[in-house]
C-alpha positions as CSV (number, residue, x, y, z in Angstrom):
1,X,0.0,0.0,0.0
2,X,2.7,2.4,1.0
3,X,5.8,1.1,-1.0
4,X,5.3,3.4,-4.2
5,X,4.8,6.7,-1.3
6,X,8.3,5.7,0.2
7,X,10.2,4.4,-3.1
8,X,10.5,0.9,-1.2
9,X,10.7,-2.3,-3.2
10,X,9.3,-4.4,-0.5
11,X,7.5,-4.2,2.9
12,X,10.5,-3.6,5.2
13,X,8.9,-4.9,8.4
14,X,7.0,-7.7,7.3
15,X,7.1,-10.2,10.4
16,X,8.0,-13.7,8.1
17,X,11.2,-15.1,9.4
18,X,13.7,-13.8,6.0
19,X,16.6,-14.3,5.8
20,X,17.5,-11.4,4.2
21,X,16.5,-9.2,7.0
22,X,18.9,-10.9,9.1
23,X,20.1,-8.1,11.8
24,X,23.2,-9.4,13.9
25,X,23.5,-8.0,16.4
26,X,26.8,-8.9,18.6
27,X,24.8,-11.7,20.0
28,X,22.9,-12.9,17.2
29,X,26.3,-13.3,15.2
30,X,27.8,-15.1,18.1
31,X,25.1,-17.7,18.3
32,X,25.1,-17.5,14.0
33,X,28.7,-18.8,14.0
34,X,28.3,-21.2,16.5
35,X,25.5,-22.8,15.4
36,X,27.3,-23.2,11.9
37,X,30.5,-24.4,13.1
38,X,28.1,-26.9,15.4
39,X,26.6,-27.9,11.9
40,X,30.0,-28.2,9.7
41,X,32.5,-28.9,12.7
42,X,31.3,-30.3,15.6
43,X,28.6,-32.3,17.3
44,X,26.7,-33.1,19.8
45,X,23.9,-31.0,21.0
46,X,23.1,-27.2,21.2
47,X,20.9,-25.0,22.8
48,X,19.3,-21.6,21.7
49,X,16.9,-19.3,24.0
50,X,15.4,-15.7,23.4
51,X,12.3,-14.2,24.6
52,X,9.0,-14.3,22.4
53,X,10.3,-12.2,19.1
54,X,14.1,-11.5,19.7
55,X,15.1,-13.3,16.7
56,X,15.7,-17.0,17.3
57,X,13.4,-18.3,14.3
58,X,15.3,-16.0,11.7
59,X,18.3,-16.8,12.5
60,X,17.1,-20.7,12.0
61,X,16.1,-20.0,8.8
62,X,19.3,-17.9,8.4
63,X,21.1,-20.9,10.0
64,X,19.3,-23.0,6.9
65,X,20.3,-21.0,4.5
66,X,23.8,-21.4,4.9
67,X,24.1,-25.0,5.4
68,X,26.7,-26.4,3.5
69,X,25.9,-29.3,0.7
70,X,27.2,-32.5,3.2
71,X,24.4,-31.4,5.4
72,X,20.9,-33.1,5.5
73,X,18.7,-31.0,7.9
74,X,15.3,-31.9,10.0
75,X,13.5,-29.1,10.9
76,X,10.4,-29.5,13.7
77,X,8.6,-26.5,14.1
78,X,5.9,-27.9,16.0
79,X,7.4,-30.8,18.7
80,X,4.2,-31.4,20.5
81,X,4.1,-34.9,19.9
82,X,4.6,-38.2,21.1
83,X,7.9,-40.1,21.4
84,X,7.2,-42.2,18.4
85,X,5.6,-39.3,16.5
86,X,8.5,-37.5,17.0
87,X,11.1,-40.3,15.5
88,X,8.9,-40.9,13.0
89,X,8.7,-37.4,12.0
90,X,12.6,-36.9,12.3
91,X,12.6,-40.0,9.4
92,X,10.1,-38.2,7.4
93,X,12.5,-35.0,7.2
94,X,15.6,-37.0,6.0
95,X,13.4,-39.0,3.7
96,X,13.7,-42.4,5.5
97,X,10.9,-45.0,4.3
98,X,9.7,-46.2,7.4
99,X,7.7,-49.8,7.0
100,X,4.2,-49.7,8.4
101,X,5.5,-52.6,11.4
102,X,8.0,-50.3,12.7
103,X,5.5,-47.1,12.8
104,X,4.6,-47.9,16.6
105,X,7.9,-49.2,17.8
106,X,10.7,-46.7,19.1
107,X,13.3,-49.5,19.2
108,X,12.5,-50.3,15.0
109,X,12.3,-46.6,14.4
110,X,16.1,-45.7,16.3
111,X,17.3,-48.3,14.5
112,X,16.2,-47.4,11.2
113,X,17.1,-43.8,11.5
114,X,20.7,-45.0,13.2
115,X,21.1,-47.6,10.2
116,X,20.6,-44.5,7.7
117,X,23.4,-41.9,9.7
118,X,25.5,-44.3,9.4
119,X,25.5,-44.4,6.3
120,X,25.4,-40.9,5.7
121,X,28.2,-40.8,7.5
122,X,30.2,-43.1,5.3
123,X,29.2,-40.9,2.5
124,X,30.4,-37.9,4.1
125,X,27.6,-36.0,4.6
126,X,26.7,-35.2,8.4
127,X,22.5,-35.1,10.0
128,X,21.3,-32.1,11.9
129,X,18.2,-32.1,14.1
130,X,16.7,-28.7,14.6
131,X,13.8,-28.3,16.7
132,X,11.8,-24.8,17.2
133,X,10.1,-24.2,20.1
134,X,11.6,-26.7,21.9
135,X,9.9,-26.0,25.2
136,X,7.2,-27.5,24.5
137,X,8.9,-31.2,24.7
138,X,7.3,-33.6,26.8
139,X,9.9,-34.7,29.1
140,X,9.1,-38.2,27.6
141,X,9.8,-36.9,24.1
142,X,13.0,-35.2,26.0
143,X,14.2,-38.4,27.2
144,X,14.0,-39.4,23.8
145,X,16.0,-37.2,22.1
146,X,18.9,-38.1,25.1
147,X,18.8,-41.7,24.0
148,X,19.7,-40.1,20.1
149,X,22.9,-38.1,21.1
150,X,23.7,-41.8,22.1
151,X,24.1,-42.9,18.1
152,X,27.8,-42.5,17.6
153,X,31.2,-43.6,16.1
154,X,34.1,-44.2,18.1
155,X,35.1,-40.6,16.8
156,X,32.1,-38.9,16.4
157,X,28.4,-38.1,16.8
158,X,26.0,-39.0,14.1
159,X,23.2,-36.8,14.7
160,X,23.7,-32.8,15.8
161,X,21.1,-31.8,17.7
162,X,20.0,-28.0,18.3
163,X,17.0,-27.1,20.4
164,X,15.5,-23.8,20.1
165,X,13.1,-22.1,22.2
166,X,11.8,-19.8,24.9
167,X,13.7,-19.0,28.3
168,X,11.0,-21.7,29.8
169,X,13.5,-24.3,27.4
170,X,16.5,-23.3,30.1
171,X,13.7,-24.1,33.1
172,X,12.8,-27.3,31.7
173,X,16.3,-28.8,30.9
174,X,17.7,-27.4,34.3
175,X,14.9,-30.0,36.1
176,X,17.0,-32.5,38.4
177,X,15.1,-35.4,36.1
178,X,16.7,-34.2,33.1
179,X,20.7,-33.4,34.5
180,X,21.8,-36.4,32.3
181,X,20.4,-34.5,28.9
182,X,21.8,-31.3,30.3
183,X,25.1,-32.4,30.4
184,X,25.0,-33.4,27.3
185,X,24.7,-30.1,26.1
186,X,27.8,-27.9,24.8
187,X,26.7,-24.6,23.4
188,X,24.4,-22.4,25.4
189,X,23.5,-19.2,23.9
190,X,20.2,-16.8,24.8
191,X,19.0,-13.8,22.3
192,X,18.6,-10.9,24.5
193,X,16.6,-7.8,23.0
194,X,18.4,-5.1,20.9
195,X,20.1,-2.4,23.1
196,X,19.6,1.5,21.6
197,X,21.9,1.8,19.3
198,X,21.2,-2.1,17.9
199,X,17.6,-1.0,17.8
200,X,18.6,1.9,15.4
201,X,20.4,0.1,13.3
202,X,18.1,-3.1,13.1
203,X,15.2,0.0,11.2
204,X,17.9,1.1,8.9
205,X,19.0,-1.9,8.0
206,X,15.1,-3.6,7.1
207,X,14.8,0.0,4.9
208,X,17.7,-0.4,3.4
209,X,17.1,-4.1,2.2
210,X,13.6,-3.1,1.2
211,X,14.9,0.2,-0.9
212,X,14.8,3.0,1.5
213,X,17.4,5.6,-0.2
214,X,16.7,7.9,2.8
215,X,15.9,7.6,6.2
216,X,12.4,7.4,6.5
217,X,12.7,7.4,10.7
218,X,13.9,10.4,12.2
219,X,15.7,9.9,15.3
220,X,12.9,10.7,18.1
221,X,10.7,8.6,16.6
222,X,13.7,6.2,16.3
223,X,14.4,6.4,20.5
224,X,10.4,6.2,20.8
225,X,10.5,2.8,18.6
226,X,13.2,1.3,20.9
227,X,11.3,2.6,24.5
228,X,7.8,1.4,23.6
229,X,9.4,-2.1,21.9
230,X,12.0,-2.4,24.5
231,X,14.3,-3.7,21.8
232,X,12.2,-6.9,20.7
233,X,12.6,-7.2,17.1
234,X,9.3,-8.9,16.3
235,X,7.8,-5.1,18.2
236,X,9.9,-3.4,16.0
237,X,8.6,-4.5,13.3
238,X,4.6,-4.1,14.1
239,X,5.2,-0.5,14.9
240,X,7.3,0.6,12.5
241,X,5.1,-0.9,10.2
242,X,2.3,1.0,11.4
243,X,3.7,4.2,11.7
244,X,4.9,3.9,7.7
245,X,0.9,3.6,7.6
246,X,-0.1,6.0,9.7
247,X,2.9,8.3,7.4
248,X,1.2,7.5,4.5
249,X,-2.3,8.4,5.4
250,X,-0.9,11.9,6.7
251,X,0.8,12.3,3.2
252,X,4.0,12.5,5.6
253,X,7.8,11.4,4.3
254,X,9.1,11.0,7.6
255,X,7.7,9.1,10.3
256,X,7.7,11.2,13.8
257,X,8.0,10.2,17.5
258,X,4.5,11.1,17.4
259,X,3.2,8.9,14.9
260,X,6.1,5.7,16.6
261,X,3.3,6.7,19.8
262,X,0.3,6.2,17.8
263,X,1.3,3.3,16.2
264,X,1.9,1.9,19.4
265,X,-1.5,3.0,20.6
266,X,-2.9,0.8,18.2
267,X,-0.6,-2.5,18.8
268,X,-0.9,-2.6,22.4
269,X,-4.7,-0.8,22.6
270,X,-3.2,1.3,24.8
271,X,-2.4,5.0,25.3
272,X,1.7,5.9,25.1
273,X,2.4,9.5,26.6
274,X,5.8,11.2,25.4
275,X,8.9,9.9,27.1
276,X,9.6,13.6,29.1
277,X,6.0,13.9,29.9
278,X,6.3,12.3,33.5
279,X,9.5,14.4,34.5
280,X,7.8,17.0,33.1
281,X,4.6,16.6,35.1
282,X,6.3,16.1,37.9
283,X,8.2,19.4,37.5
284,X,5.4,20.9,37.0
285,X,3.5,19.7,40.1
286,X,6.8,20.8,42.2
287,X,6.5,24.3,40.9
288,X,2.9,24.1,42.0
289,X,3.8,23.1,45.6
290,X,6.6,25.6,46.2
291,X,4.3,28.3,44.4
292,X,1.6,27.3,46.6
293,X,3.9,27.0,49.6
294,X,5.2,30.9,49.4
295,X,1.7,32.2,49.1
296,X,0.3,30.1,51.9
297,X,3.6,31.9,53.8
298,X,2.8,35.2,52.7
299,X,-1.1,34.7,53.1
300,X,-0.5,33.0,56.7
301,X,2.9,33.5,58.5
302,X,3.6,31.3,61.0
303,X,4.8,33.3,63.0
304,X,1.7,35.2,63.2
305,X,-0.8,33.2,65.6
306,X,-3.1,36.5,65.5
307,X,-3.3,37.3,62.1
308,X,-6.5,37.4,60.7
309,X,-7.4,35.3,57.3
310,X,-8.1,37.8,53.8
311,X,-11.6,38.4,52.6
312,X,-12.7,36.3,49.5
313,X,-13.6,38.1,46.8
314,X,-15.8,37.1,44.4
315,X,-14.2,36.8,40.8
316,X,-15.5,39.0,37.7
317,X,-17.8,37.2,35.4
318,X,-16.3,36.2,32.3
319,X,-16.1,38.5,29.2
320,X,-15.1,36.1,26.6
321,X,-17.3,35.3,24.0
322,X,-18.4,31.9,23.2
323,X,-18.7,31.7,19.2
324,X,-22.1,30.6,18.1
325,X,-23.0,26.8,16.6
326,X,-25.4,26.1,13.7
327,X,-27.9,23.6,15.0
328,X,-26.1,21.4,12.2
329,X,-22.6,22.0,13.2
330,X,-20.7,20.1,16.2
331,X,-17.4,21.5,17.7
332,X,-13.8,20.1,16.9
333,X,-13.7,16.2,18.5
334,X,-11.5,16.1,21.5
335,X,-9.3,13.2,21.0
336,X,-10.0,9.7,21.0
337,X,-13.9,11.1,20.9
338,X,-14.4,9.6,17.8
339,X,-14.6,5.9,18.2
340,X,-17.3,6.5,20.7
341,X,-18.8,9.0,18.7
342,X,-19.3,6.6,15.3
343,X,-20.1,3.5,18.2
344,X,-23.0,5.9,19.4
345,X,-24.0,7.0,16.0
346,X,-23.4,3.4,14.7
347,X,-26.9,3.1,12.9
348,X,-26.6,6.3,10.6
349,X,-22.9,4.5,9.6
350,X,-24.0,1.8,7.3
351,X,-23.9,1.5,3.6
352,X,-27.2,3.1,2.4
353,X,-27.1,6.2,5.1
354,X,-23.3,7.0,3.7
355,X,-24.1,6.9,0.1
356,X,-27.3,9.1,0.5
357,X,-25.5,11.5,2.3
358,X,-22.7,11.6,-0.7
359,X,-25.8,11.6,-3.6
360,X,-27.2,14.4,-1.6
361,X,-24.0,16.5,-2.0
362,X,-23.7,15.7,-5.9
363,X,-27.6,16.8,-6.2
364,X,-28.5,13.4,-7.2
365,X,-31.0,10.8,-5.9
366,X,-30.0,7.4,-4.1
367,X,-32.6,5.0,-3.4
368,X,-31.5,2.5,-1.1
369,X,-32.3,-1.4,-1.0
370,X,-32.4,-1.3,-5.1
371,X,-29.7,-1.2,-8.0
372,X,-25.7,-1.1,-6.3
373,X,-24.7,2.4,-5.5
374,X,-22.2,2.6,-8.4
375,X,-24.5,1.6,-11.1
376,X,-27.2,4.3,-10.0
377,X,-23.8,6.9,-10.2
378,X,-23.7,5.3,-13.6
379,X,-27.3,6.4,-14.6
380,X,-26.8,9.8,-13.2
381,X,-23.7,10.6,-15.3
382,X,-21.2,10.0,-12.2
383,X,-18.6,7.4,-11.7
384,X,-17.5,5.8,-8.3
385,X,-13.9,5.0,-7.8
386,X,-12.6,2.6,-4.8
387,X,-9.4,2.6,-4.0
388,X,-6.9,2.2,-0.9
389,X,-5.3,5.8,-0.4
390,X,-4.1,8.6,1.8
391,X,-5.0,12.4,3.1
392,X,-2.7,13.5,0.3
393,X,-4.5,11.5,-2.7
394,X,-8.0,13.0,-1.2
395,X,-6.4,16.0,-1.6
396,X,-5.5,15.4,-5.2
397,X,-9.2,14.2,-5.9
398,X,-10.6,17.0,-4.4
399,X,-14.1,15.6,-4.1
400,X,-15.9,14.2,-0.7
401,X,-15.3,10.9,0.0
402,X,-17.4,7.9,2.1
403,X,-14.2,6.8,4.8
404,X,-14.1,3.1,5.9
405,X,-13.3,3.9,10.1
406,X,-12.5,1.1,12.1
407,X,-14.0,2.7,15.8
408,X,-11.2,0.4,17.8
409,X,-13.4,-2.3,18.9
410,X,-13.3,-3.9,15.7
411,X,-16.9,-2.6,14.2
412,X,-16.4,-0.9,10.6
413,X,-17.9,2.6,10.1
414,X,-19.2,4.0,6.6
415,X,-18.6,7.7,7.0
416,X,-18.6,10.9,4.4
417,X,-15.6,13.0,4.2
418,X,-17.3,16.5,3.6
419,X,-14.2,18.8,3.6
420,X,-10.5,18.5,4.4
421,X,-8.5,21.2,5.4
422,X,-4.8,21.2,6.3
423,X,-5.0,20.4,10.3
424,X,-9.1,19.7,10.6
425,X,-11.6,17.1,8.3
426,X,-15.0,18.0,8.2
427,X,-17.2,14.2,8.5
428,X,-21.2,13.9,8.5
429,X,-21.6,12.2,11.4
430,X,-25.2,13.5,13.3
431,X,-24.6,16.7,11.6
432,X,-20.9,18.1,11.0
433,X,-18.3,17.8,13.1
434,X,-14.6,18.7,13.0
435,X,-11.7,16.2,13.7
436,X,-8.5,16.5,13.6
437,X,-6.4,14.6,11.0
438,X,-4.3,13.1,13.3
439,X,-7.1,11.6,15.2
440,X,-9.3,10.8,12.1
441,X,-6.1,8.9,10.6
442,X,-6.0,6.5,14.1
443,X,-9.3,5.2,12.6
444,X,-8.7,5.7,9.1
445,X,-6.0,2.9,6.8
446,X,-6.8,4.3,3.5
447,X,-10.0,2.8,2.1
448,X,-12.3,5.2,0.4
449,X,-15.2,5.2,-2.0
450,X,-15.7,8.8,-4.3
451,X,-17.8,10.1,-6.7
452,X,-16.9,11.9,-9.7
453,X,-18.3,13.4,-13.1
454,X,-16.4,12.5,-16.1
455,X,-16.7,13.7,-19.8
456,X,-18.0,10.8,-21.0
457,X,-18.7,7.2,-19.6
458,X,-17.5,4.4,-19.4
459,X,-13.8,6.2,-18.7
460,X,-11.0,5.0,-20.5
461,X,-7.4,6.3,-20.8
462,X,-6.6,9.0,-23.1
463,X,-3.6,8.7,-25.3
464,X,-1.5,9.7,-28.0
465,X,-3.7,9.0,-31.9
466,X,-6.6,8.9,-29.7
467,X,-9.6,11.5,-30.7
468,X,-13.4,12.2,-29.9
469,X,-15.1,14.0,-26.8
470,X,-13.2,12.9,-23.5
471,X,-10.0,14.2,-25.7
472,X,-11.6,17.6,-26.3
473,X,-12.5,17.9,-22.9
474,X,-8.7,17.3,-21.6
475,X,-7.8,19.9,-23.7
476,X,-10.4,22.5,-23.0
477,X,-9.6,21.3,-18.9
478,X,-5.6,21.9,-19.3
479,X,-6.5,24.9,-21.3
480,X,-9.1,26.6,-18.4
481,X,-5.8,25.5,-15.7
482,X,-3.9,27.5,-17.0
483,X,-6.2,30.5,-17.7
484,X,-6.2,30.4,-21.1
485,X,-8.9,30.8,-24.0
486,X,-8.8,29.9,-27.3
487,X,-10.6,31.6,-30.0
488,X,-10.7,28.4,-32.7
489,X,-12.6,25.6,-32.2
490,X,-10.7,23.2,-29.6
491,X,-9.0,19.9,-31.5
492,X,-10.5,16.9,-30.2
493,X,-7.2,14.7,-31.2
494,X,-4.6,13.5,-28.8
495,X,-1.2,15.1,-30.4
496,X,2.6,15.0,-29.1
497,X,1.6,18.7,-27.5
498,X,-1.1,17.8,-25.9
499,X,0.7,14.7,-24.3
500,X,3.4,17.1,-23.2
501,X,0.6,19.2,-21.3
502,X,-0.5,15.9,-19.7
503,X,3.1,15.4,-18.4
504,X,3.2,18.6,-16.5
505,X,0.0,18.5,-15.2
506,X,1.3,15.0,-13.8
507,X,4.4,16.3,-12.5
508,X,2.7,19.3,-10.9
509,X,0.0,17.2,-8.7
510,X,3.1,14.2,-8.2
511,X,1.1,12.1,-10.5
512,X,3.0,8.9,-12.7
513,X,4.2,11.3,-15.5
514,X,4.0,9.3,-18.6
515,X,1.7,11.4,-20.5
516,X,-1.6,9.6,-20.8
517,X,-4.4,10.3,-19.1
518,X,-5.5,7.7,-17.3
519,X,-8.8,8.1,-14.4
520,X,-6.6,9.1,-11.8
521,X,-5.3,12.3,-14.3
522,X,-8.8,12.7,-15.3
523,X,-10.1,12.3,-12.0
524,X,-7.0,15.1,-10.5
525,X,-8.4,17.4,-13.5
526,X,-12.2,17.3,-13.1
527,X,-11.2,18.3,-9.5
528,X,-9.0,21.2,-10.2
529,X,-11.3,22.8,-13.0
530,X,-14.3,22.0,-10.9
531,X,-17.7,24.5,-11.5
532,X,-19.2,26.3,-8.2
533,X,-22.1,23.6,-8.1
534,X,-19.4,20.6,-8.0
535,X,-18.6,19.2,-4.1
536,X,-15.1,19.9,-3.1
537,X,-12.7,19.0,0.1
538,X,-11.0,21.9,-0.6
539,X,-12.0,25.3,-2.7
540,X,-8.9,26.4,-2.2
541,X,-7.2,23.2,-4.3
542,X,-9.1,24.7,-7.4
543,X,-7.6,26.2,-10.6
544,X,-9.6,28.4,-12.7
545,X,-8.9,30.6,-15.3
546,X,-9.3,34.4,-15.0
């Protein structure tokens, strides 16, 4: 959605295990090398542990990916199984045919899977057991894997083993009842969360994999992204993620500390105040007490036991003037008013009440319950257009827009967009009321539904050797721009000139500037050369000739 807005190739903070992504830091590279020198060198058995998100199923897939060619891996992700589920699933990874009489037996099963490392050891390739989220391994199924570090040479082990999982996997294998396995053990390593500076880094570096040329994280927003994560890399990524939405809706290049907040607000459905705003308060509420302090001294001195209290008097009555309201009109929302406002107003939110509300505006009729909303546009001489956006491609459009909120509870909200101005949006809502843009967006990820009135329907792209009415009208609309008239009947054919006119009325609104007009060009126009009887966001966005 936002990868064309920040010239990125790829979602940088997409929460798959990559590879690619990879950030090591000093830990993570430790526990890298000696997990691959455990694969290619060694043997035995390993251990890995991080808390939920630091990393540890990355770097197994990391870990994979550099496996050299001797090396025959089985992976279990999910080890909640029984002991003979679990053998037989180790066979099933190296590609062992099992015979249906050994499916129940542990004894047939060991020794088929010991009969085929040994001979992948005579071959010279080595076995590696890797199992994820090892902590949930039965201590039967524990017991188990003890009894395979047992399948040897006289030199060597035949099966590495690596178990990786939660800190609860460093609980388990510490039990008194397990001491034999945990001797057995000869790498211990544990993924701690990024520190500041690793934090930093670990954004960069996921931009710059994904395309970034600049930084797209300032750094405030980059020290809020490591307080409210706390340096867990799996957190990371959510938020950044959602503050490159949250950017994007704004029309913003550069994610703030504000927007790192917000985005937070909405992962953890909770409110995140500014790192300095406790000191602050408390500051404040220190100034209060010494300022209260020295007038309770001067009002009452102590060392005065007869002095007698002031009279109260009463305070003048206010001469500010409260600014009138049209019965219509509602004052700006406070924030985080508006998810209750469009849960109490839920029933004038649906389909039918949205799209009369945007007919209305146009001057046209909606009947509800009937033919789809689109097709009566259609009949009417308007055309819809749905599309995933932000604040800025409104802006472009420049024509009210039904919103798609989401009110926080996880109810949907249909919602007209009657005017947007550069800090305040104008929605019907029980009337109009104001919002601010940075509250509306917390509801807001991009998916809007807009009228609009073409030259002729259905619209198709305008190009070079094309002629006829829509062509004549892109001409007369590019002419009118520009405040221009022309005397001689207007050509209705699609030259070199006129495609070079399309180009820089592209490049002025930060359209794709390839010189055909395609809906969103016309769409950009219609707005900008729009009559006084046509519904804008914005009067002010509109270009006429004079």
């Amino acid at each position: 959605m936002y990868l064309s807005f920040f010239g990125l190739s790829e979602k940088p903070f997409a929460i798959t295990p990559d590879p690619r992504y990879l950030y090591l830091s000093e830990r993570h590279a430790e526990a890298l090398a000696h997990l691959l020198y455990g694969i290619t060198e060694a043997g035995g058995f390993m251990q890995l542990t991080g808390e939920v998100g630091t990393g540890k199923t990355t770097i197994v897939r990391s870990l994979l990916a550099q496996t050299p060619k001797n090396a025959e891996i089985a992976l279990i992700l999910n080890p909640k199984m029984t002991a003979p589920e679990f053998l037989l699933t180790i066979c099933e990874e190296l590609g062992i045919g099992v015979p249906d009489s050994a499916l129940e037996s542990r004894k047939d099963l060991v020794d088929i899977l010991n009969q085929y490392l040994l001979r992948a050891y005579g071959a010279g390739r080595r076995a590696v057991l890797v199992v994820d989220e090892a902590q949930n391994l039965s201590p039967d199924v524990l017991e188990q894997v003890r009894l395979l570090t047992n399948l040897e040479t006289n030199t060597q082990k035949l099966l590495q083993i690596i178990l990786i999982g939660q800190p609860e996997l460093r609980e388990l294998l510490s039990r008194n009842e397990l001491r034999q396995l945990a001797q057995r053990i000869t790498g211990r390593y544990h993924l701690s969360p990024l520190s500041r500076e690793e934090a930093a880094a670990y954004v960069r570096h996921r931009l710059r994999v994904a395309g970034a040329t600049s930084d797209l994280f300032g750094a405030g927003a980059l020290r809020e992204v490591f307080r409210l994560s706390q340096g867990v890399p799996r957190v990371i990524n959510v938020i950044c993620d959602r503050a490159l939405l949250a950017a994007y809706t704004l029309d913003q290049h550069r994610v703030s500390a504000a927007l790192v907040r917000q985005a937070a607000t909405e992962v953890f459905g909770r409110r995140f105040t500014p790192a300095w705003l406790p000191w602050a308060a408390i500051a404040g509420l220190a100034v209060v007490l010494c300022g209260g302090t020295l007038a309770l001294w001067q009002t009452h001195p102590w060392t005065h036991r007869g002095a007698v209290a002031p009279v109260s008097r009463a305070a003048p009555p206010s001469t500010a003037a409260t600014a009138p309201l049209t019965p219509a009109s509602h004052p700006a929302t406070p924030p985080a008013a508006l998810g209750a406002l469009l849960r109490a107003h839920a029933a004038q939110t649906d389909t039918d009440s949205a799209f009369r509300t945007l007919f209305d505006l146009w001057g046209a009729k909606y009947q509800p319950s009937t033919v789809d909303p689109c097709t009566q546009a259609s009949q009417q001489g308007l055309e819809c257009v749905s599309e995933r956006g932000s604040f800025g491609q409104l802006r472009l459009y420049n024509h009210p827009a039904i919103l798609l909120l989401n009110d926080g509870q996880g109810a949907s909200h249909q919602v007209v967009l009657r005017s947007l101005g550069q800090e305040q949006a104008q929605l019907e809502l029980d009337g109009t009321r104001s919002v601010g843009i940075g509250e509306l967006s917390r509801y807001w990820l991009g998916d809007f539904v807009m009228l609009w009135r073409p030259a002729k329907s259905p619209v198709l792209p305008l190009s070079v050797g094309m002629r006829g009415e829509p062509v004549r009208w892109l001409r007369e609309s590019l002419l009118r721009l520009r405040g221009e008239t022309s005397t001689e009947p207007v050509s209705d054919v699609f030259d070199a000139e006129l495609s070079a006119q399309v180009r820089e009325f592209q490049r002025q609104r930060q359209l794709t500037v390839d010189g055909i007009a395609g809906v969103q060009t016309q769409i950009a126009l219609a707005g900008a050369v729009a009559g006084p009887n046509v519904p804008l966001l914005s009067a002010a966005d509109t270009h006429h000739g004079g």
